[in-house]
Rosetta silent file (secondary structure, phi, psi, omega in degrees, C-alpha in Angstrom):
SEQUENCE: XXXXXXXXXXXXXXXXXXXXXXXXXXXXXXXXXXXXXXXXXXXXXXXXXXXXXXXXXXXXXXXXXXXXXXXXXXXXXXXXXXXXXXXXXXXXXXXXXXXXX
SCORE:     score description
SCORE:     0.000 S_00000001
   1 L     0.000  -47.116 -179.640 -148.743   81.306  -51.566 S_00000001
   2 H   -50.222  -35.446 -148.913 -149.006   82.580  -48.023 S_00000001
   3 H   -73.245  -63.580  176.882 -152.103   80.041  -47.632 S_00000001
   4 H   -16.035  -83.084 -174.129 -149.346   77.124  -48.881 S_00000001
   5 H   -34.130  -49.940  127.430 -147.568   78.211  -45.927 S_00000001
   6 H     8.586  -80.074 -161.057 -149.723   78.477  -43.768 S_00000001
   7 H   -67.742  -51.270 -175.904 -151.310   75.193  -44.296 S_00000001
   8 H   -52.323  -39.583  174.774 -147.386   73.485  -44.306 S_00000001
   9 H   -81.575  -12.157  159.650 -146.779   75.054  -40.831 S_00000001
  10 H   -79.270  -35.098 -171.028 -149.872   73.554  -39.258 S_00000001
  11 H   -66.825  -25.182  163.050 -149.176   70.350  -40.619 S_00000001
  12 H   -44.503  -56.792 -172.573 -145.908   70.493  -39.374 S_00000001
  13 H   -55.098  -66.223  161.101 -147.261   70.965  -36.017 S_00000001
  14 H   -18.170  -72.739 -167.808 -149.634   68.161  -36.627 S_00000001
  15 H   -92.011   10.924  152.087 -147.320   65.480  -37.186 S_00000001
  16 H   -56.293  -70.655 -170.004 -144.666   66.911  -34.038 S_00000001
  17 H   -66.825    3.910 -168.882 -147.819   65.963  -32.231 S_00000001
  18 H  -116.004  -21.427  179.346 -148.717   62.671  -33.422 S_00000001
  19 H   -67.091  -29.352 -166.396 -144.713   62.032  -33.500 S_00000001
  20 L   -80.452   -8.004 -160.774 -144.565   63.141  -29.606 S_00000001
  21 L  -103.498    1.895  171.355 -147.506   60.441  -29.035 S_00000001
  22 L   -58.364  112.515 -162.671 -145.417   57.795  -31.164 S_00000001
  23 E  -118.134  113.307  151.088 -143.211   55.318  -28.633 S_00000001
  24 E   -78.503  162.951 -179.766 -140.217   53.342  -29.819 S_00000001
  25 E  -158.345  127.763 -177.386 -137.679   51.041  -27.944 S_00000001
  26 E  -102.512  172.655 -175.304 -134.425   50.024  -28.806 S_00000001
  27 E  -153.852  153.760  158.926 -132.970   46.831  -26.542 S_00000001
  28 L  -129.127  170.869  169.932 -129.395   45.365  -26.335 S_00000001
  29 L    45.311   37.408 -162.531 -128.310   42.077  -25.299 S_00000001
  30 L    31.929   67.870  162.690 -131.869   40.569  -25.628 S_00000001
  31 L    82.930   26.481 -138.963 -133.163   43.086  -23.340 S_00000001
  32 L   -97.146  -59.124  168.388 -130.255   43.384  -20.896 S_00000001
  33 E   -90.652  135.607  167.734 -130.818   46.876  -21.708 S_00000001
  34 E  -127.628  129.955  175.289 -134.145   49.343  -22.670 S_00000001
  35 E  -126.863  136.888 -161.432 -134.805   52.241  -24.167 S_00000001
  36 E  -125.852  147.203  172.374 -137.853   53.447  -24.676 S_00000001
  37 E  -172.464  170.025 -163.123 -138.159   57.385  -26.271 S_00000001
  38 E   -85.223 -176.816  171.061 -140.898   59.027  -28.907 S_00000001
  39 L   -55.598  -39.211  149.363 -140.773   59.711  -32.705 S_00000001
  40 L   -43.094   -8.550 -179.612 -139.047   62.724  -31.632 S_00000001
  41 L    74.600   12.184 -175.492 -136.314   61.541  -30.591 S_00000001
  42 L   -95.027  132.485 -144.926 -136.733   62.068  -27.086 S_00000001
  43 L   -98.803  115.854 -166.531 -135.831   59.639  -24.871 S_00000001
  44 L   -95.010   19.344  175.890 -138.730   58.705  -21.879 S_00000001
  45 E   165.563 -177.747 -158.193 -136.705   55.800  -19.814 S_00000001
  46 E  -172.142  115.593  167.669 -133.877   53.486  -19.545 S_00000001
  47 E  -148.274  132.229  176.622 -134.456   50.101  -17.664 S_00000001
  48 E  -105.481  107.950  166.072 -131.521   47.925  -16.810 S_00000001
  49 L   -35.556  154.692 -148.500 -132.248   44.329  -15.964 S_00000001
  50 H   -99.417  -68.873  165.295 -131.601   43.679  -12.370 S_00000001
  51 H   -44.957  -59.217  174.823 -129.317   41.137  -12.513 S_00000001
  52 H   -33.132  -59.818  172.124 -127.443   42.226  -15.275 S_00000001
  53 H   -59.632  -37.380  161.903 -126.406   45.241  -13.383 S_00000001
  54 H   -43.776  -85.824 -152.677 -125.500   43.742  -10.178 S_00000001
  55 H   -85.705  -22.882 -179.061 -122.594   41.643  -12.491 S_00000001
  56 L   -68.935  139.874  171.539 -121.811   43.986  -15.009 S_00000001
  57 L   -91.800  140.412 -146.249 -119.050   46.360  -15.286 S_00000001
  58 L   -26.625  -45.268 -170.358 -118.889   49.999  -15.862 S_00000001
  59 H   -76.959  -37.738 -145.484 -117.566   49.689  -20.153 S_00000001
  60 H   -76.283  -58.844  171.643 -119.987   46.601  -20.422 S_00000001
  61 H   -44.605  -37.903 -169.087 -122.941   48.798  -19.046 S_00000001
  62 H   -90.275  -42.195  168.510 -122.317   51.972  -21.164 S_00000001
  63 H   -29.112  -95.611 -162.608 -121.491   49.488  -24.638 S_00000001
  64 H   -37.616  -38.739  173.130 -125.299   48.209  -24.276 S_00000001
  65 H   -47.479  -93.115  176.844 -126.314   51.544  -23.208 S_00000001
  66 H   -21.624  -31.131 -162.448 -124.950   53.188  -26.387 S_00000001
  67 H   -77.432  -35.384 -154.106 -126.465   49.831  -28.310 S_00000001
  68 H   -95.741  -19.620 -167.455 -129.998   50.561  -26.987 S_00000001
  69 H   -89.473  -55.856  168.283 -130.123   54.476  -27.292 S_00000001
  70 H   -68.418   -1.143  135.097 -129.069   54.087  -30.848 S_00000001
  71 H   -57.027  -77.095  178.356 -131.657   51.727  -31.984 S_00000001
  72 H     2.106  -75.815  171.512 -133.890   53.486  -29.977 S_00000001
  73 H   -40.851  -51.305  148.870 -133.053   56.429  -31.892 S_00000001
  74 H   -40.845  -64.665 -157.518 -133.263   54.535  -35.450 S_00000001
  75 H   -70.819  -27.859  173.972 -136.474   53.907  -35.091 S_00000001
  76 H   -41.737  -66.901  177.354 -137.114   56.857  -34.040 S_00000001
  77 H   -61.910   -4.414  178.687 -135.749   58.605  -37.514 S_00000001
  78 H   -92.138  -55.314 -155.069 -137.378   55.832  -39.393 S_00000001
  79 H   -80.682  -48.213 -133.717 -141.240   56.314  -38.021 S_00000001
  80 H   -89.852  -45.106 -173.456 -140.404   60.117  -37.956 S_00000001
  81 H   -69.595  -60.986 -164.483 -138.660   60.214  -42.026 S_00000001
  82 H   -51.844 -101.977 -179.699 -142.216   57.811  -42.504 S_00000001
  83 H   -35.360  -40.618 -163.035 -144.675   60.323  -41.246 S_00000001
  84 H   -77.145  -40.319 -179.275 -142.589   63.893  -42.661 S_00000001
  85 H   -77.260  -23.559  160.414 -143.180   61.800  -46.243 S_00000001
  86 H   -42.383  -57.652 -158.294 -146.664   60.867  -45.623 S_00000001
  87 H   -68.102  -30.478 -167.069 -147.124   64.719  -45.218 S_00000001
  88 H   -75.906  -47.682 -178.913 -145.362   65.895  -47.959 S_00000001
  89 H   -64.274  -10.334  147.180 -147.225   63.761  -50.304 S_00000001
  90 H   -66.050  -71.559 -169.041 -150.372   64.753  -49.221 S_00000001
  91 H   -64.038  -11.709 -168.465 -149.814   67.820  -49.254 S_00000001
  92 L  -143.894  -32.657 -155.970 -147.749   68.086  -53.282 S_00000001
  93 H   -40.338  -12.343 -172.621 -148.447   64.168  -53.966 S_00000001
  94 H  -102.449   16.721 -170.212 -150.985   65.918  -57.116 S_00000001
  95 H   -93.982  -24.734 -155.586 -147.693   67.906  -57.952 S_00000001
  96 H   -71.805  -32.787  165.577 -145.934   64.675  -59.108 S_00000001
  97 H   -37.741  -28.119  168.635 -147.598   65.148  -63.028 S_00000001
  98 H   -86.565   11.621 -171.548 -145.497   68.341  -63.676 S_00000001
  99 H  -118.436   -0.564  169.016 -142.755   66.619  -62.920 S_00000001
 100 L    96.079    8.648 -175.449 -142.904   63.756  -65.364 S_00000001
 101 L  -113.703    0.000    0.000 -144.019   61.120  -62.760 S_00000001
């Protein structure tokens, strides 16, 4: 049982790291706005079109902002929910026969 454990918490570790080398990007406004952050959720830049900012105004700027960090963020929990099932099912996928499946 300990081994189980063991073996769950390196894999854990495992896919943190292949999640930290994993890059997503959310965009608003076809690209007005960018956000680029890992699997992790962690977010590694923000680039605001040049123009855009020069005319936009302060609520306009933070809307897309909000728009880009939460895709961003989606994808993030999508690739990240993606990988954490890959693991489990490696790891139990020969489990699903007691279970009727």
């Amino acid at each position: 049982m300990f081994d189980k454990l063991m073996e769950a918490q390196q894999k854990a570790g495992e896919v943190k790291k292949r999640l930290d080398a994993i890059s997503v990007t959310g965009s608003s406004e076809g690209g007005k706005i960018t956000v680029s952050a890992n699997a992790n959720k962690v977010i590694q830049s923000i680039t605001i079109d040049d123009d855009f900012f020069k005319q936009a105004d302060k609520e306009e700027l933070e809307e897309l902002l909000i728009v880009a960090l939460n895709k961003a963020l989606e994808q993030a929990d999508n690739v990240s929910q993606s990988e954490m099932a890959a693991m489990t099912q490696q790891m139990f996928g020969g489990l699903g026969g007691l279970f009727g499946k």
